[in-house]
C-alpha positions as a LaTeX table, in Angstrom:
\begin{tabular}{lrrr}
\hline
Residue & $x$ (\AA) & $y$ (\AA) & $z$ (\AA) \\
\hline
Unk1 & $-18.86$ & $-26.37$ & $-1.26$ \\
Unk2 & $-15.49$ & $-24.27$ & $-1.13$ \\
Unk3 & $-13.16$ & $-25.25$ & $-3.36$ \\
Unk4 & $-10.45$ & $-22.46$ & $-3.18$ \\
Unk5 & $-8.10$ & $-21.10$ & $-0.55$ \\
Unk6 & $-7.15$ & $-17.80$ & 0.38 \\
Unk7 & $-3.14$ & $-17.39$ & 0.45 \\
Unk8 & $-1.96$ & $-14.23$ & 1.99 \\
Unk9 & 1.94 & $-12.36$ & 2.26 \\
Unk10 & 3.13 & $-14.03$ & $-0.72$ \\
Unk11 & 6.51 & $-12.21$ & $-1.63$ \\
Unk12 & 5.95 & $-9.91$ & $-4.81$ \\
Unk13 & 7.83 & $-12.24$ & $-6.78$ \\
Unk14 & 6.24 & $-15.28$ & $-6.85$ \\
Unk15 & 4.79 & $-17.03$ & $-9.75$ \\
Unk16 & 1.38 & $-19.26$ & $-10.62$ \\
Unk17 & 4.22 & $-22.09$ & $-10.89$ \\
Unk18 & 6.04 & $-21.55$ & $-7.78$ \\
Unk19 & 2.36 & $-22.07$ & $-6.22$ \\
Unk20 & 0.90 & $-24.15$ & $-7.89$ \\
Unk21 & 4.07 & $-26.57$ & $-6.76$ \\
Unk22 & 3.43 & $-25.77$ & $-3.09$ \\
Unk23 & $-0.09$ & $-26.78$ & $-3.18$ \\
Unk24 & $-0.21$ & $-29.45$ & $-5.97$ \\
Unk25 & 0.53 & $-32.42$ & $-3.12$ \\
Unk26 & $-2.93$ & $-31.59$ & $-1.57$ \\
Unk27 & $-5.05$ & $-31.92$ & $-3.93$ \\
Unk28 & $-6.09$ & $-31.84$ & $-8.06$ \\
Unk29 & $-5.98$ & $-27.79$ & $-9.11$ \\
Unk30 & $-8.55$ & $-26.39$ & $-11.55$ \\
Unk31 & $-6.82$ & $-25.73$ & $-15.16$ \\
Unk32 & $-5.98$ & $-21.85$ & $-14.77$ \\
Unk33 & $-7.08$ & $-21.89$ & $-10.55$ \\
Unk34 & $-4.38$ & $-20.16$ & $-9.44$ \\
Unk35 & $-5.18$ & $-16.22$ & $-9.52$ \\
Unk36 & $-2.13$ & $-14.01$ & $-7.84$ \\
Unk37 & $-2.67$ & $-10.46$ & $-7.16$ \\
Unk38 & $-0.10$ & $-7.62$ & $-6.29$ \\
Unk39 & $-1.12$ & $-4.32$ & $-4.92$ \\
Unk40 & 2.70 & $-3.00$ & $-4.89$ \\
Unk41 & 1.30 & 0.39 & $-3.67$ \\
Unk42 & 0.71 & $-1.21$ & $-0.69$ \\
Unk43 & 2.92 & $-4.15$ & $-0.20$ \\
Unk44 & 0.67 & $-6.78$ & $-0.56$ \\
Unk45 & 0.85 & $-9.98$ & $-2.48$ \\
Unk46 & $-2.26$ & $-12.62$ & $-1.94$ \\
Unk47 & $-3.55$ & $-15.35$ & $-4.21$ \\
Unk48 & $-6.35$ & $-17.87$ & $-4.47$ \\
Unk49 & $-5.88$ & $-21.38$ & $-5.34$ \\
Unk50 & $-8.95$ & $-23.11$ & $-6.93$ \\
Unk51 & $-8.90$ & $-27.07$ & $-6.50$ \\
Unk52 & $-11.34$ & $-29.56$ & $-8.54$ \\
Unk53 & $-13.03$ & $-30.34$ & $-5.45$ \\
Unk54 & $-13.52$ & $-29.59$ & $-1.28$ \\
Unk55 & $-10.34$ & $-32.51$ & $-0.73$ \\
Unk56 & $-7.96$ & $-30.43$ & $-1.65$ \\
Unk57 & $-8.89$ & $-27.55$ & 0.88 \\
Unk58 & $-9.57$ & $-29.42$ & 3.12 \\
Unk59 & $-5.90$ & $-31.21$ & 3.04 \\
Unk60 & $-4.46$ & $-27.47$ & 2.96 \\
Unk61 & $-6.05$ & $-26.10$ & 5.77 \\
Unk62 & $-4.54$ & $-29.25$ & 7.53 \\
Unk63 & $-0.88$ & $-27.69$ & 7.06 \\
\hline
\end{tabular}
């Protein structure tokens, strides 16, 4: 089972807080399951969001 989500062109700036926020309403997250990455070389800002079960993903990919 997948229990994470893929989030792609997050601004630079954005925190594990700011996210976990947004996605907290679909579903329980995994203590420390929010993993943001910035390539700045590149422009790119992505993070994955790891939930306590398939639920949550599945009530994300609804949005």
């Amino acid at each position: 089972e997948v229990t994470s989500v893929y989030v792609r062109n997050l601004p630079g700036d954005i925190t594990e807080a700011e996210i976990e926020e947004e996605f907290k309403s679909f579903g329980r997250i995994k203590p420390d399951g929010i993993f943001v990455r910035v390539r700045q070389e590149i422009g790119v800002c992505y993070a994955f969001v790891e939930f306590e079960d398939v639920v949550g993903v599945q009530n994300a990919l609804q949005v």
